[in-house]
C-alpha positions as CSV (number, residue, x, y, z in Angstrom):
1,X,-5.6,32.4,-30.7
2,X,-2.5,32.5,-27.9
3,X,-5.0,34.1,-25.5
4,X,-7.8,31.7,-26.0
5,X,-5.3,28.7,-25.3
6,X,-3.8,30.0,-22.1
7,X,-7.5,30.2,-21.2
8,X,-7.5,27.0,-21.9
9,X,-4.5,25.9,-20.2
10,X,-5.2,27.4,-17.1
11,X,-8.8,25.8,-17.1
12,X,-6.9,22.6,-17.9
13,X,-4.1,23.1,-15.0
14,X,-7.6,23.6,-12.5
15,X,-8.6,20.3,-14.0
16,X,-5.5,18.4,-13.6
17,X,-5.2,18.3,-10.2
18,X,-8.4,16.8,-9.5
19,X,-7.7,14.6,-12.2
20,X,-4.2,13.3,-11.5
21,X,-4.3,10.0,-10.5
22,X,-2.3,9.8,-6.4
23,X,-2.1,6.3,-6.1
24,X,1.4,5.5,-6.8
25,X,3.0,9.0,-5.8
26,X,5.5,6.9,-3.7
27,X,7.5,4.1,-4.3
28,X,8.0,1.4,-1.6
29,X,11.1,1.1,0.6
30,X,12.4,-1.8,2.5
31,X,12.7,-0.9,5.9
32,X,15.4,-2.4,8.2
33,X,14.2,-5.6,9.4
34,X,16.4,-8.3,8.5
35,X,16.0,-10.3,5.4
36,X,14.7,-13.6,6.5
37,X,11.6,-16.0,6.1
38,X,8.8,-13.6,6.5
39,X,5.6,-15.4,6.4
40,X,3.1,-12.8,7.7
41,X,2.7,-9.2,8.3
42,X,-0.6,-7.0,10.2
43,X,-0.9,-3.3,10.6
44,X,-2.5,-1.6,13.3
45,X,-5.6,1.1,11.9
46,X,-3.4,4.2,11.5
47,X,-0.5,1.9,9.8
48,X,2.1,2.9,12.6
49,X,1.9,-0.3,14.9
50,X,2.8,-3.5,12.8
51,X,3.9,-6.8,13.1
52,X,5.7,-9.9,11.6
53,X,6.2,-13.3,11.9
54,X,8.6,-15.5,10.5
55,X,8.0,-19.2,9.4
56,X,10.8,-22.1,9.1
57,X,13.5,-21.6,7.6
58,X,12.9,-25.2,4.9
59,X,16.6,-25.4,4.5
60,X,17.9,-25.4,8.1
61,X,15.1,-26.2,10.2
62,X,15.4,-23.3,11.6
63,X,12.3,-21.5,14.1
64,X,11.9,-17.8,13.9
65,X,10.8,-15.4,15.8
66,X,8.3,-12.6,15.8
67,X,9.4,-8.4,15.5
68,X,7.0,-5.4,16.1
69,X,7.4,-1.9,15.3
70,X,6.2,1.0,16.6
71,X,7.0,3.3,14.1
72,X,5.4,2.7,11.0
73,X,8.8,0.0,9.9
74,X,11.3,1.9,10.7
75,X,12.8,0.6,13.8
76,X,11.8,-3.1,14.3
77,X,11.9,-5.4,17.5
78,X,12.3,-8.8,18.4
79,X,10.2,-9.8,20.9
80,X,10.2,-12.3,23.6
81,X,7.4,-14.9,21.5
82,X,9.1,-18.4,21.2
83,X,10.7,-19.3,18.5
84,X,8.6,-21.5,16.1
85,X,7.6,-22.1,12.7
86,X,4.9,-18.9,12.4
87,X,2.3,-18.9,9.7
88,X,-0.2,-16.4,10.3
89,X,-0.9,-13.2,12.2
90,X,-3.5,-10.3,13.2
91,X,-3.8,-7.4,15.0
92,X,-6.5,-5.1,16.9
93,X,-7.2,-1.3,15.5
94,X,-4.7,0.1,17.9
95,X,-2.1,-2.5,17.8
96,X,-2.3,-3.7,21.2
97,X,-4.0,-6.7,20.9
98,X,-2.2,-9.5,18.5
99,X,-2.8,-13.0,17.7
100,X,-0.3,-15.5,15.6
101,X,-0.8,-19.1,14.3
102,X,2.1,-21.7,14.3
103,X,2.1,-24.0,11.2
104,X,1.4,-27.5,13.4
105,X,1.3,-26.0,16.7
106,X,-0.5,-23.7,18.9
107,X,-1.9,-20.1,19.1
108,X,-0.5,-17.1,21.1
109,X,-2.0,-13.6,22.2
110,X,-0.6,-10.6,23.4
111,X,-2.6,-7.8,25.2
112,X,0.6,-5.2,25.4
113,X,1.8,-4.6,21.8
114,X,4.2,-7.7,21.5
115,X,5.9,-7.3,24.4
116,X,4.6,-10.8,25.8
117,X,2.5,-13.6,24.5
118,X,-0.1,-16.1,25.8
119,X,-0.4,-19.6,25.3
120,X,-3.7,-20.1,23.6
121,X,-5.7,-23.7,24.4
122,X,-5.9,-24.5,20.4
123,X,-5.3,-27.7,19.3
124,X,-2.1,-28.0,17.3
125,X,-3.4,-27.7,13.5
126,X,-1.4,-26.0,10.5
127,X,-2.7,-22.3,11.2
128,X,-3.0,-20.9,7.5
129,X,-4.5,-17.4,8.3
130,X,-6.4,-15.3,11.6
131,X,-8.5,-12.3,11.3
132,X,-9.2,-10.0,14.4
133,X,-12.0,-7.4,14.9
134,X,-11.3,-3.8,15.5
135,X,-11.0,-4.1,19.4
136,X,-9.2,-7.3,19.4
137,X,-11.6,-9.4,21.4
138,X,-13.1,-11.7,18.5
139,X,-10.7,-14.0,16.7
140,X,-10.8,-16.4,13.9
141,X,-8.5,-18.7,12.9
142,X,-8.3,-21.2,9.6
143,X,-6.3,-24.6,9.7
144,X,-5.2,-26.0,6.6
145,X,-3.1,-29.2,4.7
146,X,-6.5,-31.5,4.1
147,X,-9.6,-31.5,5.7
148,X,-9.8,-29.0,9.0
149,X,-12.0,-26.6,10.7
150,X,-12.3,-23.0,11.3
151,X,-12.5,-21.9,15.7
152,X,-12.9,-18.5,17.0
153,X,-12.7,-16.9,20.0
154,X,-14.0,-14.0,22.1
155,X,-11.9,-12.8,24.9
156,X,-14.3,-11.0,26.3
157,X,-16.3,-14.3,27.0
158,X,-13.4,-16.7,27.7
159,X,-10.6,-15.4,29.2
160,X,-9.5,-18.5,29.5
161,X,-8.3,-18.4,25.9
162,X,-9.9,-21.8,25.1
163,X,-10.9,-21.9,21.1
164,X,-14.0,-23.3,19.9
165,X,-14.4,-24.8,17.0
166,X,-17.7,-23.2,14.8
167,X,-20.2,-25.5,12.3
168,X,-18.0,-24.3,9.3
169,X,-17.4,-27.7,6.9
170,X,-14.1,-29.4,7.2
171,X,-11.8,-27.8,4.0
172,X,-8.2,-27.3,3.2
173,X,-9.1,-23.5,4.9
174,X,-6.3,-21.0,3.8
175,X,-7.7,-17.4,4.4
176,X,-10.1,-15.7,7.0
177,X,-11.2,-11.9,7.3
178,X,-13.8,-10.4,9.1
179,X,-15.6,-7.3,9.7
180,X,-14.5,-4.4,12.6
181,X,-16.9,-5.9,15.2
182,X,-16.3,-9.3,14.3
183,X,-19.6,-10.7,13.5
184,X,-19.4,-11.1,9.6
185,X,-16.9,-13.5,8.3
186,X,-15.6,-14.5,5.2
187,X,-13.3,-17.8,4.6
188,X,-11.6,-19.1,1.6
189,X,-10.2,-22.5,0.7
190,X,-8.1,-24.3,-1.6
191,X,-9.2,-27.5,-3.2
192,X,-8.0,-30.8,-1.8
193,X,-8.3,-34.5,-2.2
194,X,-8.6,-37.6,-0.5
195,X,-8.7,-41.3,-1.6
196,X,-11.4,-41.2,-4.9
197,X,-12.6,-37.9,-3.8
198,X,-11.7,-34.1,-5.1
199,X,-12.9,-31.4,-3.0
200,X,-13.1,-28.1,-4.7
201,X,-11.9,-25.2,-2.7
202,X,-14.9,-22.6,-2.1
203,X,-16.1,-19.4,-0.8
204,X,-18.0,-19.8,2.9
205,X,-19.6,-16.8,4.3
206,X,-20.8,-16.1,8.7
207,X,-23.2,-13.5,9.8
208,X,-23.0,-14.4,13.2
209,X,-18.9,-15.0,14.5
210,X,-19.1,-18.4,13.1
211,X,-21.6,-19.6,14.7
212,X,-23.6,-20.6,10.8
213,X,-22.0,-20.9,7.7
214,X,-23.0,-20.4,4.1
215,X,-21.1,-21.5,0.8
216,X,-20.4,-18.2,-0.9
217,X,-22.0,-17.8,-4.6
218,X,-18.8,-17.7,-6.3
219,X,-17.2,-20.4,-8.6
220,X,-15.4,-23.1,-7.1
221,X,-11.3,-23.4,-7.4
222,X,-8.4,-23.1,-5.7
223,X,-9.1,-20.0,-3.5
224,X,-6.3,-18.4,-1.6
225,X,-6.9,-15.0,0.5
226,X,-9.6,-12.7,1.4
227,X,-10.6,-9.3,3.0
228,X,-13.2,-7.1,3.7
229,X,-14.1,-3.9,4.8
230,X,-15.2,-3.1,8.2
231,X,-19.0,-3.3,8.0
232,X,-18.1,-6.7,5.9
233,X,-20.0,-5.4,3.1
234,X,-17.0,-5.1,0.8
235,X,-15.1,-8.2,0.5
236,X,-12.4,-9.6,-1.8
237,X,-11.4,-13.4,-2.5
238,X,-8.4,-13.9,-4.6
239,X,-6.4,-17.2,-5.4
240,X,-4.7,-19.3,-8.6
241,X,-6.0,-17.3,-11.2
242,X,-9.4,-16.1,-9.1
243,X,-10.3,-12.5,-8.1
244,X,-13.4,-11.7,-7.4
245,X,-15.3,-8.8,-5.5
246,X,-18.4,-8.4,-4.0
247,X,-20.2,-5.0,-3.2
248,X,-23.2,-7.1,-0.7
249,X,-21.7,-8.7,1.8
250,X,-20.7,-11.9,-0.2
251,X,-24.7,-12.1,-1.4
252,X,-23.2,-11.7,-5.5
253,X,-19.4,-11.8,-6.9
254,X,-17.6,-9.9,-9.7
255,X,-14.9,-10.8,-11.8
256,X,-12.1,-8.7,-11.1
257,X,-10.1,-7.1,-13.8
258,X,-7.0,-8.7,-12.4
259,X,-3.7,-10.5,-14.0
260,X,-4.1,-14.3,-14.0
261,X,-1.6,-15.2,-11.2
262,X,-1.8,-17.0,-7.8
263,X,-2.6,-14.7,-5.5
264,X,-0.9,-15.2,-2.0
265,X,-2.3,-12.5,0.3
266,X,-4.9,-9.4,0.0
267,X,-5.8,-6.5,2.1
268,X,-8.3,-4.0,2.5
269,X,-8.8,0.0,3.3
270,X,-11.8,0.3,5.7
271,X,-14.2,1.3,3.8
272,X,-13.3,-1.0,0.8
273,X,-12.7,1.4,-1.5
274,X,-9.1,0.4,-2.0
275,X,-7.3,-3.2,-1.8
276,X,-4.0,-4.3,-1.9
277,X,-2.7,-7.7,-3.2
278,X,0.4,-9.4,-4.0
279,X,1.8,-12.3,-5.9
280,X,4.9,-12.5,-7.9
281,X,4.1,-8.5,-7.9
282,X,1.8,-6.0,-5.4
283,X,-1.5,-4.6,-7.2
284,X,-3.5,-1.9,-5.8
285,X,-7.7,-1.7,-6.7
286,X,-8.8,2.2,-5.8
287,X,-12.7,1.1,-6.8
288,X,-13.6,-1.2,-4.5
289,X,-11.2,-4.5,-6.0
290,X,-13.1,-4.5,-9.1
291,X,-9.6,-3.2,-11.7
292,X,-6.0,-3.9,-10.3
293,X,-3.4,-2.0,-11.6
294,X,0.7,-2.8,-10.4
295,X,1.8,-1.0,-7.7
296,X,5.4,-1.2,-9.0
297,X,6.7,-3.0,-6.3
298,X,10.2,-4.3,-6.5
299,X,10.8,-8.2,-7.5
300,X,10.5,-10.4,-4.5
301,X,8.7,-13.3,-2.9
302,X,6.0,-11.5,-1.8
303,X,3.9,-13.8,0.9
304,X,1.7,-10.9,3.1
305,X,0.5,-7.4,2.9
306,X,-1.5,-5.1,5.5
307,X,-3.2,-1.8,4.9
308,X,-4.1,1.1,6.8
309,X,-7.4,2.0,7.9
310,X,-7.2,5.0,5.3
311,X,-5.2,3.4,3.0
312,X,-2.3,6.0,2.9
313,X,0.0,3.1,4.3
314,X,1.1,-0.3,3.1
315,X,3.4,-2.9,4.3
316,X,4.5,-6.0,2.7
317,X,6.5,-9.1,3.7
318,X,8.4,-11.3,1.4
319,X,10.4,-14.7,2.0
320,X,8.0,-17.7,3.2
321,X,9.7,-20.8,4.1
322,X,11.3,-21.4,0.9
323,X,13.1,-18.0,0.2
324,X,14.0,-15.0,2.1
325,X,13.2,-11.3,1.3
326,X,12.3,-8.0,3.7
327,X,9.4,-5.8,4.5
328,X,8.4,-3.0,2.6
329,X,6.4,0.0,3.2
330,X,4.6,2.3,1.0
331,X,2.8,5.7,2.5
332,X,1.0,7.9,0.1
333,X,1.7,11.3,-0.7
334,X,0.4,14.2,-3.3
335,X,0.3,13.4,-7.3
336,X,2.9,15.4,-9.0
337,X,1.6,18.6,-9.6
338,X,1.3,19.6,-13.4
339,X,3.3,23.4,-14.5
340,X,1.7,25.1,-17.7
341,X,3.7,28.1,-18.8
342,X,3.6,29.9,-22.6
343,X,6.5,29.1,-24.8
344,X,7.7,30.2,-27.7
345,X,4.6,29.1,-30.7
346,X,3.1,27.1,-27.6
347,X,3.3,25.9,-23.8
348,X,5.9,24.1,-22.1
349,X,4.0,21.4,-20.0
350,X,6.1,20.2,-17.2
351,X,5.9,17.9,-14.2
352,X,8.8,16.4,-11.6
353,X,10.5,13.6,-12.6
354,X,10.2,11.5,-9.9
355,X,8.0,10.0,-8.6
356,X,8.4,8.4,-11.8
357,X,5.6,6.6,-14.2
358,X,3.6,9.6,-15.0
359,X,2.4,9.9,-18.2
360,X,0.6,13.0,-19.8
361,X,-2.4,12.8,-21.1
362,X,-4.9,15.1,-23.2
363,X,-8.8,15.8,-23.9
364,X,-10.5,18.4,-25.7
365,X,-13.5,18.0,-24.0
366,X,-13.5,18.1,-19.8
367,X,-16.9,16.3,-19.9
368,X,-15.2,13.4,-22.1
369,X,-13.8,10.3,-21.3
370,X,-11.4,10.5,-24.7
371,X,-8.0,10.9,-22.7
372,X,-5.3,9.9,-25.2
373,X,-1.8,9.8,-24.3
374,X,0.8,12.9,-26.1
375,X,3.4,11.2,-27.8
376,X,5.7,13.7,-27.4
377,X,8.3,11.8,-25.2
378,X,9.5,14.5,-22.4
379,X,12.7,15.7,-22.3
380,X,14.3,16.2,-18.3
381,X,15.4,19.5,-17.4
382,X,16.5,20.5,-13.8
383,X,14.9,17.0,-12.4
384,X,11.6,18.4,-14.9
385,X,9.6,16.2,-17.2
386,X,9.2,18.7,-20.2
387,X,7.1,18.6,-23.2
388,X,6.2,21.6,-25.5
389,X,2.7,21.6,-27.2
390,X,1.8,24.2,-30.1
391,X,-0.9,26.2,-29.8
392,X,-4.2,25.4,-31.7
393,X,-7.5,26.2,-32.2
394,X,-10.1,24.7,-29.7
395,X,-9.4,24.5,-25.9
396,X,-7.0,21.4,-25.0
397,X,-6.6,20.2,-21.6
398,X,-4.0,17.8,-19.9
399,X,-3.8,15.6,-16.8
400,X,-1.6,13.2,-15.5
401,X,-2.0,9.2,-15.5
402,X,-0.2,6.4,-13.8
403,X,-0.4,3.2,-15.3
């Protein structure tokens, strides 16, 4: 019997470790930019190039400027953009080519990494959010607070950085993504009213840089964010109480399994496999924003988040012009690896301690979805989650889960 369950446990250790669950192998640390009014935050594709703008500070009146950083959050910069009330902010695939909204003011671009900015010819609307393709040269940009339009621009047509306003309706706009090459766009808005007349926020979807718009087939309500993955197939709309997910380019919606909160600010992997939300928390979706699970974030104001092409690297801005808080960053690493050695009358199961969260789990069957938690709580030795299982007959197998 012994010999047949340390078969068993080694077939069960080979199964773990495709089986263990990475997602959350790190936790997320606030890097050293200063605690302030973060607004908005955008990651270059390989999640080393990002940058931040900060809004008004409500209490003071007071501007603020925009940082970059060139390594991944470590080391932040101030750089020489104006001081102003900044709302919104995007960046090109390799981080040289950023655009930033101003909350009743203009737009500005930069071509070298932040280290000077550009004037844009925009009229001076409440910029709520701007999406950039991969290479920088297509921008969109929402303006909120009532009834406003959506403009874009291409660089590579108008170097004269003049915005034109597209056909999209006049909404209280509040998010904007769009695919890597810029041609397939997705826009949310909020509801808003005028005298004897509600307007309930929608979905709108482009398949042409704005040129034609289409209301999304999603319920109306009070709609918040969005992303999507690069070939715009994948998309994501999130807001009070909404998150959907769409698999076809906006063509059908899914529910999400998500918690019922007011969702501020949502971010997609390039493929779309995995997004990244936050609210009063930051959730993670690995299949394609259909389930959310917490990403154990620490408790803050959170108002943005960016992604990595990949995935592997996550930053996240808290404050808004109401409250102050830092950036965070979260970088993927390898699930805890799973140690099965005999014991006396059975087999001490161990794992590391930290990161912590992870739970063991048990099947007797490989081919079955009947996972079920072991009760036995662990005891920490040496920095080692142990537990010690008795033998028995029939082969049992173990992974780890994160919530």
């Amino acid at each position: 019997m012994h010999g047949k369950c340390l078969r068993a446990v080694a077939a069960a250790l080979g199964g773990l470790l495709g089986l263990a669950e990475p997602a959350f192998a790190q936790s997320w640390t606030r890097t050293s930019a200063p605690i302030t009014n973060w607004t908005a935050v955008a990651s270059s594709a390989d999640g080393r190039k990002l940058v931040a703008v900060v809004g008004i500070d409500s209490s003071r009146g007071n501007p603020g400027p925009i940082y970059t950083s060139a390594d991944s959050g470590a080391t932040w910069t101030m750089t020489s953009a104006p001081l102003r009330g900044w709302s919104c902010v995007a960046s090109s695939a390799d981080g040289t080519k950023l655009a930033a909204g101003i909350a009743a003011g203009p737009i500005y671009t930069s071509v070298d990494s932040g280290a000077t900015w550009i004037e844009n010819d925009a009229l001076p609307f409440y910029w709520s959010s701007i999406a950039s393709s991969a290479d920088g040269t297509n921008l969109a940009a929402t303006a909120g607070v009532g009834s406003s339009p959506i403009y874009t621009l291409n660089l590579s047509s108008n170097p004269g950085l003049t915005w034109v306003e597209t056909s999209a309706p006049y909404e209280n706009w509040t998010g904007i993504a769009c695919s890597a090459d810029g041609s397939r766009l997705v826009a949310a808005a909020y509801t808003w009213g005028e005298p004897g007349i509600t307007h309930s926020g929608s979905v709108w979807l482009s398949a042409d840089s704005g040129d034609t718009w289409r209301i999304a087939n999603v319920r109306l309500g009070d709609w918040v964010c969005v992303a999507s993955s690069v070939d715009g197939m994948r998309l994501v709309a999130m807001g009070l109480g909404l998150a959907y997910a769409s698999a076809d380019g906006g063509a059908t919606w899914t529910a999400a399994n998500a918690p019922v909160k007011i969702w501020f600010s949502v971010a997609a992997s390039a493929d779309g496999a995995q997004f990244v939300a936050v609210s009063d928390g930051i959730y993670i979706s690995t299949n394609a924003g259909l389930n959310w699970t917490s990403a154990h974030a620490p408790a803050a104001k959170w108002t943005s988040v960016a992604s990595s092409a990949d995935g592997s690297k996550l930053v996240a801005a808290a404050g808004g012009s109401y409250a102050i808080g830092g950036i965070y960053t979260w970088q993927s690493g390898p699930p805890p690896a799973l140690a099965i050695t005999p014991s006396r009358g059975g087999a001490l199961i161990s794992w590391p301690a930290s990161p912590a969260g992870f739970g063991l789990q048990q099947n007797s069957n490989l081919t079955s979805t009947n996972w079920a938690d072991v009760t036995t709580i662990p005891v920490v030795t040496n920095e080692q989650n142990q537990v010690i299982e008795a033998f028995s007959d029939g082969a049992r197998y173990f992974r780890l889960k994160h919530p």
